[in-house]
Structures are given as structure tokens and as C-alpha cells.
N, C-alpha and C positions, 0 to 999 in steps of 0.2 A: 486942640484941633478936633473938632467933631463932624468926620466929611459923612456923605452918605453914601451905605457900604449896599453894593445890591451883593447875593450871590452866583460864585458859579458855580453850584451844586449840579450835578446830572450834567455839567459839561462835556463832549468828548475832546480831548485835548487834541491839537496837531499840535508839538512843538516840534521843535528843532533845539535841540540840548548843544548852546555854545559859551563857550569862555565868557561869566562876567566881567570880568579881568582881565581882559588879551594881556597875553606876554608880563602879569606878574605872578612872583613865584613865591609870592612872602604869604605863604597858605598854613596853615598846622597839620601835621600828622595827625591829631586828634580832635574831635568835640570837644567844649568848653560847655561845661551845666549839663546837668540831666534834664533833657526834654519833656522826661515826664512829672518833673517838680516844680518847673515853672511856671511862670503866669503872664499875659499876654501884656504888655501897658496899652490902652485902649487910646493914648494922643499918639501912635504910631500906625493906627489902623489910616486904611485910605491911600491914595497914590500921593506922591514924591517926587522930584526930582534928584537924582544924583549925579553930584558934580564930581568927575577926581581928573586930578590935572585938568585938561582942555576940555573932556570929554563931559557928555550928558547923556544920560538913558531917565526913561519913565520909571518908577517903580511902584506896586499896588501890594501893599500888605492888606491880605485878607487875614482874619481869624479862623484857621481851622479847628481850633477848640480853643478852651479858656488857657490852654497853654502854649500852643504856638501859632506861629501864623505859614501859611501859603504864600510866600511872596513869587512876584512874577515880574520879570524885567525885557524893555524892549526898547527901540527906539524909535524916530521921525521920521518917512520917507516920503516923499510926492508919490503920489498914483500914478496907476499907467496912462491915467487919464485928465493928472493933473494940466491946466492949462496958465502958461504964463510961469515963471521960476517962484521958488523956494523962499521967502527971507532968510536969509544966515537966523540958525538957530545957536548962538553963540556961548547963550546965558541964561540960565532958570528963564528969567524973564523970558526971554523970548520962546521956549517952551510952551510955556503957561500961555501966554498969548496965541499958539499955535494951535495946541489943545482947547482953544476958548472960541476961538475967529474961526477957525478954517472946518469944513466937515471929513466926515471921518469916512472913506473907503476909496474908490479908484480916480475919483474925479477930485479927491481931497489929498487930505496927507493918510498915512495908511502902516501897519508894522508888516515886515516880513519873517520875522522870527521873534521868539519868546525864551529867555532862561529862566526855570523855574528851580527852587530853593525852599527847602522846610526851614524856617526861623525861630530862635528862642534865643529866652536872655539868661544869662547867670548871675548872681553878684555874689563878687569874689575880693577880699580885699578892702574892702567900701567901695566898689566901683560894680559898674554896671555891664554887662559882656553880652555883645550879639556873636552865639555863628549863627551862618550859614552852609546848611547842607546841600548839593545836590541832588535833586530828585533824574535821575536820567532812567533809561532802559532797564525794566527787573532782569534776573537770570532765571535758571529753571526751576528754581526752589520760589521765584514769586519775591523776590530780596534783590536791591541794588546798593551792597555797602560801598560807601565811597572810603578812599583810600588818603581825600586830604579835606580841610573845611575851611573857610574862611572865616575869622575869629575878629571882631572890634571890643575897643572900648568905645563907649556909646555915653556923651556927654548932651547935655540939652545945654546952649548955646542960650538961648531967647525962644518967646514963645511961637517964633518962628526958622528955628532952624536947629538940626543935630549931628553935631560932627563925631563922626565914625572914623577912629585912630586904630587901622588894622595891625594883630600882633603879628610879629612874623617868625616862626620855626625852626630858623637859622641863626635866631639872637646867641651869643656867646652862655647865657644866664640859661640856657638848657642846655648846656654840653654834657654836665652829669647823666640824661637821661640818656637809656640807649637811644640808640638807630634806629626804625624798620628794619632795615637790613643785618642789624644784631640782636634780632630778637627772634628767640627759638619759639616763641609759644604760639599759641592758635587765633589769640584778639586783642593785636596790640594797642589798637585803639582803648579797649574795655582795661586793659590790664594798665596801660599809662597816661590815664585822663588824670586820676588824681597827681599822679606825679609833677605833671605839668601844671596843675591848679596849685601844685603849693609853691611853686616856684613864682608864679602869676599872683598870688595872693602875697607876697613877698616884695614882690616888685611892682605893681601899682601902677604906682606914679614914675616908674625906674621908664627913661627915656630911651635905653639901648632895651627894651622890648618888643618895640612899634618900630613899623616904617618912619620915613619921616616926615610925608605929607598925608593928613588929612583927607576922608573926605565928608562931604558936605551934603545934609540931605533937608531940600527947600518946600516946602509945603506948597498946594496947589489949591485955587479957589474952588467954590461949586460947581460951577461951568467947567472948570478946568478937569475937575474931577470926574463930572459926567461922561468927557473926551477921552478921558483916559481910561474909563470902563470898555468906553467904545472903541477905540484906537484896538486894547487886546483883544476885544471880539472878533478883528480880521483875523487873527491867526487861532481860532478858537469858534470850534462849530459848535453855536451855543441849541439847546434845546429849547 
């Protein structure tokens, strides 16, 4: 996939920091890979669809250095000024189609909010590992550590589609590892990444690691991709 990537450098951001994942809780207590040793795969750059269960959002991995990416997530709404209904956007397809046909602001389809996410991949095991971090509100020291991350195995399906098998932090096969809640020290995350990595590098391909559905990230054409630059420009006051 070779989409064309504009930037949004000198952007001012509005988001609105919400649940990738409404209502699931199969998250890790910790990062997966050091962000600062990895390296970007360039057939992930560009927008995406993501499918899990019923559900669809856009997604745009930007490159923020040669090691991770800026991903930004959102979805399809009619404007306030759209005229005439929606088609059911049911399926990648009809996404794509939406992003392609329809334009993009009040009189079109349009996003209302943005979750933004720092991305990087690990390989662990012989497998390939995306988390995601979120990026939300600094505190007063100018630092926003998050407290859980969302972790895949990241397999390339064909050269149109990647299924993302998230691990979840309640598997039986970390019970050796403390709690949060049992741990006296000052950076639990820092202190039991590796812990959890060798248990992951152990387990693989071990099926009581992961949830147990998939999900599914479908590639978007030219046109599609140019909508979907533009689609996050609504909620993004670009310079």
C-alpha cells in the first residue's frame, strides 16, 4: 500500500480524548516494545478502515518519526446540513464509498470527535506486536502517563487486509506477574514490561492470550484516502 500521506505538522489539535473501545476491558497494564527501538512498516502508513465486531471507525497512521506513528481515529456523521439520509454504512465498503462520493463538511458527511494514539510495533516471539498508547491531557510536569495500553498481534492476511488479535491482561498465563495493586515500587509499567514480554514471547501463538475475536484493518483507495485526510480536518484546525 503506498497511499499519499500529507502532513499535519503545526496543526492545533481540538480533540476530544474517547474510548477506542467502548466498554472493552481486555487492555494491558503495560507497553509492549520500546518505542524508541522500533521502526515504522511504511504498508501501514495512510488511512484504514477498522472493523471489530459490527462496528467501523476511519483510521490515519501518520509517521511521527522513523519509529512510530501518530494514529488518529474517528468516525461518519451526516452534517448539519446534510440533505436527504445517510446510506447504512455497514461494511469497509460502504465507508470507502462514503469517503470517496460524498464531500466532506456540513453539507456532507463530517467527524465530531478524534481519538488520538502513539503507535509502535514490537516483535516478540516471531510475531509482530502493535500497542497503542493514548495521547490525552499532559499534567503539570508536561507528561500524560497512561495507566493501561492496548496491545495486538498484527498479522498481514493479503495484500489487502491486517488482522489485529488484541492480547488481553486478564489471561490466566500472567497470574505469576504482580498486580498494580501489588506492587510497592514507583514505575510499574517500566519495572514489568519485560516480565510480561517473556511470558508473550512464550506464548505466541498460545490462544488463551488474546480475546477471541479479531479485528480487521481494510485499506482505502486514493480518493478514499484524500476524504479521509479531509473528513479529520473537521475536527482539526489545520494551519
Amino acid at each position: 500500500m503506498t497511499p499519499k500521506i500529507r502532513s499535519f505538522s503545526g496543526a492545533a489539535l481540538m480533540l476530544v480524548i474517547i474510548p477506542i473501545i467502548a466498554g472493552l476491558l481486555a487492555c494491558m497494564p503495560v507497553p509492549i516494545g520500546d518505542p524508541e527501538r522500533s521502526r515504522v512498516d511504511p504498508g501501514l502508513n495512510g488511512a484504514w478502515v477498522l472493523q471489530s465486531d459490527d462496528d467501523l471507525e476511519v483510521y490515519q497512521f501518520l509517521p511521527w518519526d522513523q519509529r512510530s506513528w501518530l494514529m488518529l481515529a474517528t468516525g461518519i456523521e451526516a452534517g448539519d446540513e446534510f440533505e436527504g439520509e445517510l446510506p447504512a454504512l455497514e461494511t469497509p465498503e460502504d465507508y470507502a464509498a462514503a469517503l470517496e462520493n460524498f464531500s466532506i463538511g456540513k453539507d456532507g458527511i463530517t467527524a465530531r470527535s478524534v481519538t488520538i494514539y502513539k503507535v509502535w510495533l514490537a516483535k516478540i516471539g516471531g510475531e509482530r506486536f502493535m500497542t497503542w498508547e493514548a495521547l490525552g491531557p499532559a499534567d503539570q510536569d508536561g507528561r500524560a502517563p497512561p495507566e493501561s495500553w492496548f496491545v495486538f498481534k498484527v498479522t498481514k492476511n493479503d495484500a489487502n487486509q491486517y488482522e489485529l488479535l488484541m492480547l488481553t491482561g486478564e489471561s490466566d498465563l500472567f497470574d505469576d506477574i504482580p498486580l498494580p495493586e501489588e506492587y510497592d515500587g514507583d514505575d510499574y509499567a517500566s519495572d514489568m514490561r519485560r516480565k510480561f514480554e517473556r511470558v508473550i514471547k512464550r506464548n505466541a501463538n498460545n490462544e488463551e492470550l488474546y480475546v477471541e475475536d479479531a479485528f480487521l484493518l481494510f485499506p482505502l483507495s486514493e480518493d478514499a484516502q484524500e476524504g479521509a485526510f479531509d473528513l479529520f480536518g473537521e475536527v482539526m484546525d489545520m494551519e
